[in-house]
DRENBAVEX-631067 format. One record per residue (C-alpha): residue number from 1; x, y, z; residue in one letter. Coordinates in steps of 0.05 Angstrom, whole numbers, plus 5000, padded with zeros to 4 digits. Example, Ala and Ser with C-alpha at 12.3 -4.5 7.8 and 13.67 -1.06 7.14 Angstrom:
! residues 2
resi: 1, x: 5246, y: 4910, z: 5156, resn: A
resi: 2, x: 5273, y: 4979, z: 5143, resn: S
***
This chain:
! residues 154
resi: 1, x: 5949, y: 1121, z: 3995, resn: X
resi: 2, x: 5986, y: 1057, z: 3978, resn: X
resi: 3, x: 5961, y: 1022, z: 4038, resn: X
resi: 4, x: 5891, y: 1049, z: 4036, resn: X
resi: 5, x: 5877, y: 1021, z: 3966, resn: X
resi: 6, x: 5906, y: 0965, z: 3982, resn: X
resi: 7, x: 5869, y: 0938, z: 4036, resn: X
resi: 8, x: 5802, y: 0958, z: 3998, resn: X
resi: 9, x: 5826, y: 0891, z: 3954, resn: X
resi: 10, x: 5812, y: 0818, z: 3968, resn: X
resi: 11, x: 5880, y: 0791, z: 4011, resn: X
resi: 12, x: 5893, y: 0754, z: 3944, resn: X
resi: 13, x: 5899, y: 0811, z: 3895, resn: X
resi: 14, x: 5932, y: 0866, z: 3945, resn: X
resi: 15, x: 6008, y: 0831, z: 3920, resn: X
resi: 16, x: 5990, y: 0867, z: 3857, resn: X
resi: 17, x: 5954, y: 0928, z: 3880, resn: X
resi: 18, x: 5985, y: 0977, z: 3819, resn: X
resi: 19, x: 5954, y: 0931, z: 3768, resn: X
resi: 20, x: 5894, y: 0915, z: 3811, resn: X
resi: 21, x: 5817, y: 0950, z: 3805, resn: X
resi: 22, x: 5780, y: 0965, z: 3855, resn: X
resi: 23, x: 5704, y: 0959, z: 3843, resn: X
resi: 24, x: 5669, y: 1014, z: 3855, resn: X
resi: 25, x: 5627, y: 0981, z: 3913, resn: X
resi: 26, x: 5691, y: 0976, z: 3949, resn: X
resi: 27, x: 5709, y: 1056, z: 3948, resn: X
resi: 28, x: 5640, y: 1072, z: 3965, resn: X
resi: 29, x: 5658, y: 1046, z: 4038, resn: X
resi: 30, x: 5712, y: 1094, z: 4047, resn: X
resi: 31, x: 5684, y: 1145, z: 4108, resn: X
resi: 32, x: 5705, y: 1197, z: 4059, resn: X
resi: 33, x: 5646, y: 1172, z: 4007, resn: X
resi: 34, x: 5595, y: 1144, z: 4053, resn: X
resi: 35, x: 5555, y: 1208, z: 4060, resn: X
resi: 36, x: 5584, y: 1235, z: 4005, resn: X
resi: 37, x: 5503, y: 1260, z: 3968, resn: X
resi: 38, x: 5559, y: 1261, z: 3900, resn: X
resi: 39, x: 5594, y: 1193, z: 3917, resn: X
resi: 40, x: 5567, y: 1156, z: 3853, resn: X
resi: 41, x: 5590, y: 1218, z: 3810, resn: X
resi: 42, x: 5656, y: 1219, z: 3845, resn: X
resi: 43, x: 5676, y: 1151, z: 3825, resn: X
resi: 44, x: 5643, y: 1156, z: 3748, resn: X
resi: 45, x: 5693, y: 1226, z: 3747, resn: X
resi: 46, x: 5753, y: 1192, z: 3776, resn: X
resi: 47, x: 5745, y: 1124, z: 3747, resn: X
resi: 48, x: 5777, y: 1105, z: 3675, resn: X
resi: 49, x: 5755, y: 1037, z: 3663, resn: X
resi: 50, x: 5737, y: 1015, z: 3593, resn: X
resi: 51, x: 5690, y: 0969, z: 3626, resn: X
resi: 52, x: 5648, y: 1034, z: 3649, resn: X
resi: 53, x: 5629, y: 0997, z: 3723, resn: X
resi: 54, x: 5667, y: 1059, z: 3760, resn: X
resi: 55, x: 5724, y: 1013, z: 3789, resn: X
resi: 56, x: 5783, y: 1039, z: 3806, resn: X
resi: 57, x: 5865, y: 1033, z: 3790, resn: X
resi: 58, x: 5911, y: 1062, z: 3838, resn: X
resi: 59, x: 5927, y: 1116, z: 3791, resn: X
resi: 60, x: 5845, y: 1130, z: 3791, resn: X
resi: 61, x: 5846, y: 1132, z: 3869, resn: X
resi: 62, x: 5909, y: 1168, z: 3871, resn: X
resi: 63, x: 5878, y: 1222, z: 3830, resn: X
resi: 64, x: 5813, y: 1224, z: 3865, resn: X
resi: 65, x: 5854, y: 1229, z: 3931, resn: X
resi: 66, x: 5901, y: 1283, z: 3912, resn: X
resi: 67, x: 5843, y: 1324, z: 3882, resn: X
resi: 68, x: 5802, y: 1317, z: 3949, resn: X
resi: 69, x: 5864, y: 1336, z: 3976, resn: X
resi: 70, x: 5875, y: 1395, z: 4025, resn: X
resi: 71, x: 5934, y: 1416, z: 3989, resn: X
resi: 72, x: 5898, y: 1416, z: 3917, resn: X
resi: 73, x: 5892, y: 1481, z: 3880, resn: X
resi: 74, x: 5835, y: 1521, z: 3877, resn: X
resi: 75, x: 5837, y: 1514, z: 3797, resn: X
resi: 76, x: 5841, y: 1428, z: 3811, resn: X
resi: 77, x: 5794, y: 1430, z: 3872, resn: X
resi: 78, x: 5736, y: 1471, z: 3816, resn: X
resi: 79, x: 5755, y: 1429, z: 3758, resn: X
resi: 80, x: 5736, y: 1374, z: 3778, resn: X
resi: 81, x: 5677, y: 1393, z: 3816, resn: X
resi: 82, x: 5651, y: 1420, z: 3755, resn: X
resi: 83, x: 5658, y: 1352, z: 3727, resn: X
resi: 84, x: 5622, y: 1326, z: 3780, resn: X
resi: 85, x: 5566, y: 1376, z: 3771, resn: X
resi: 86, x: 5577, y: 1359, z: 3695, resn: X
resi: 87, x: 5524, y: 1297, z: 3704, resn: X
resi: 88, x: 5519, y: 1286, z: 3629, resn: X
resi: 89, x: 5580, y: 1304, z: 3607, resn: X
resi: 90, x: 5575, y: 1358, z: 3555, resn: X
resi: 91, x: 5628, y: 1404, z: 3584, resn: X
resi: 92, x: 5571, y: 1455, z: 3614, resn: X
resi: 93, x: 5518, y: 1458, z: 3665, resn: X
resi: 94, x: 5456, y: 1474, z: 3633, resn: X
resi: 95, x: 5381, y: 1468, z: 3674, resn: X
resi: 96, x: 5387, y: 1391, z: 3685, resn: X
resi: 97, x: 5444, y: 1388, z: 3712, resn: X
resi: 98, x: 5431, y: 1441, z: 3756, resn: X
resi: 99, x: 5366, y: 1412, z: 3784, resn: X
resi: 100, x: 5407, y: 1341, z: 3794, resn: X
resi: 101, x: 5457, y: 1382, z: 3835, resn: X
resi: 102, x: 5396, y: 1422, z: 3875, resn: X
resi: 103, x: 5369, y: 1356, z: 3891, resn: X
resi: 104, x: 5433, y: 1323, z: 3912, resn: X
resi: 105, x: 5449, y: 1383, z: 3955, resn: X
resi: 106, x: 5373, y: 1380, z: 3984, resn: X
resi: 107, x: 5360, y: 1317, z: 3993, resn: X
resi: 108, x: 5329, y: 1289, z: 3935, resn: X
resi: 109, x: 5270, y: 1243, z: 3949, resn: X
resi: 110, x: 5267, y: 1258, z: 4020, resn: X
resi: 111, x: 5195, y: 1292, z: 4064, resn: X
resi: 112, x: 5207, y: 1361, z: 4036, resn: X
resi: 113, x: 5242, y: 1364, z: 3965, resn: X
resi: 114, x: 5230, y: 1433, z: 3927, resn: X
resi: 115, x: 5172, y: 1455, z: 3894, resn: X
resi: 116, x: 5176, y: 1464, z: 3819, resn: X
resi: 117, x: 5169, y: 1535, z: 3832, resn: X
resi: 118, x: 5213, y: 1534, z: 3884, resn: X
resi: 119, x: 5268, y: 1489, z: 3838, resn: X
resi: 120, x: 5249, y: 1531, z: 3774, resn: X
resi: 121, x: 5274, y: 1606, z: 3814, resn: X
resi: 122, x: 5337, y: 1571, z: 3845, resn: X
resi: 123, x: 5360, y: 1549, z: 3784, resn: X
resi: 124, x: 5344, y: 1625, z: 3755, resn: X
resi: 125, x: 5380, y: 1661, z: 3814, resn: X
resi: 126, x: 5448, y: 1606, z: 3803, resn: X
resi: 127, x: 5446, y: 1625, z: 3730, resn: X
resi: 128, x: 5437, y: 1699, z: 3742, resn: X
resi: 129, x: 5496, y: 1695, z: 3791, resn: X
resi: 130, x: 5538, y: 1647, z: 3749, resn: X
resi: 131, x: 5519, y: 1659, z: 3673, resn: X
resi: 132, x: 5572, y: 1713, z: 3656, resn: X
resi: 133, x: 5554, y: 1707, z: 3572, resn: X
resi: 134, x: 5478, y: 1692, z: 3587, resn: X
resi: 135, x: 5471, y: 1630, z: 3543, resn: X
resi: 136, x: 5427, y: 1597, z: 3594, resn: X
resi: 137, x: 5492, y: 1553, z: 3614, resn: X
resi: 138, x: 5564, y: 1556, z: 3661, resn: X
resi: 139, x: 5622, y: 1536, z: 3623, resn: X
resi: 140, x: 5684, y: 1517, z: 3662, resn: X
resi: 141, x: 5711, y: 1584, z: 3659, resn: X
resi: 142, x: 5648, y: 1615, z: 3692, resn: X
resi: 143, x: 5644, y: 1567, z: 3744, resn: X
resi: 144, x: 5712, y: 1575, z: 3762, resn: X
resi: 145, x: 5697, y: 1649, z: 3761, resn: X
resi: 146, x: 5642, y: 1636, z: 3814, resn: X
resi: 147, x: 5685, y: 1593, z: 3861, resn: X
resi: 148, x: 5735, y: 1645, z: 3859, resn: X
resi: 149, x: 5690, y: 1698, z: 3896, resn: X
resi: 150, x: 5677, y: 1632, z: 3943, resn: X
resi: 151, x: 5720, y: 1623, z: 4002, resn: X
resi: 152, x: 5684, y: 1573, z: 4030, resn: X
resi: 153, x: 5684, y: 1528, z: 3966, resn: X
resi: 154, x: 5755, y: 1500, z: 3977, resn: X
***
């Protein structure tokens, strides 16, 4: 992991890789990222600069890395895609952020996106699925609940 970060750094700054940041442009190349529809999301999750541009320390990329990580837990591996899925940050997923995900997911912007009709009953049928206390939103705990029953998810 080390090395990886490392060599996304100009030659100059890889001497002092643990102290270095890696701009956000930078960990977008990573083949992992690339096609990633979240990738953007992924490095706003993972990334804890003050200066809010989504760089990264090692400690950020080692995070991001581990969670990604075939031997995360299921608990780790939901948690933060919940975060993800979080887009404003207000520790549920209410109707926006579910028609951000849809659109991610399908393509947003592309030939053929959904119809408002069609967006408007897949966001019903995840809440009917997901929303355990019917308050129109998935906590953590209810999205974790879903994943669960979701052996694909990991």
């Amino acid at each position: 992991a080390y090395k990886r970060f490392g060599e996304l750094l100009p030659k100059e700054e890889r001497v002092n890789a643990c102290s270095a940041r890696v701009p956000k442009s930078k960990i977008l190349t990573l083949p992992e990222l690339r096609a990633n529809p979240f990738q953007h999301r992924i490095c706003q999750v993972f990334s804890t600069s003050e200066d809010r541009d989504d760089s990264m320390s090692f400690e950020d990329f080692l995070d991001m890395l581990s969670a990604f990580s075939d031997s995360a837990t299921l608990d780790i591996k939901s948690f933060y895609a919940f975060r993800i899925f979080d887009f404003n940050d207000d520790g549920i997923l209410d109707r926006k952020d579910l028609e951000k995900l849809v659109n991610c997911l399908t393509g947003q912007g592309e030939e053929s996106p959904l119809s408002d009709a069609e967006m408007e009953q897949l966001i019903r049928n995840i809440l009917e699925e997901s929303d355990i206390d019917k308050d129109g939103t998935i906590n953590l705990s209810e999205f974790q609940h879903v994943v669960s029953r979701s052996p694909d998810f990991v």
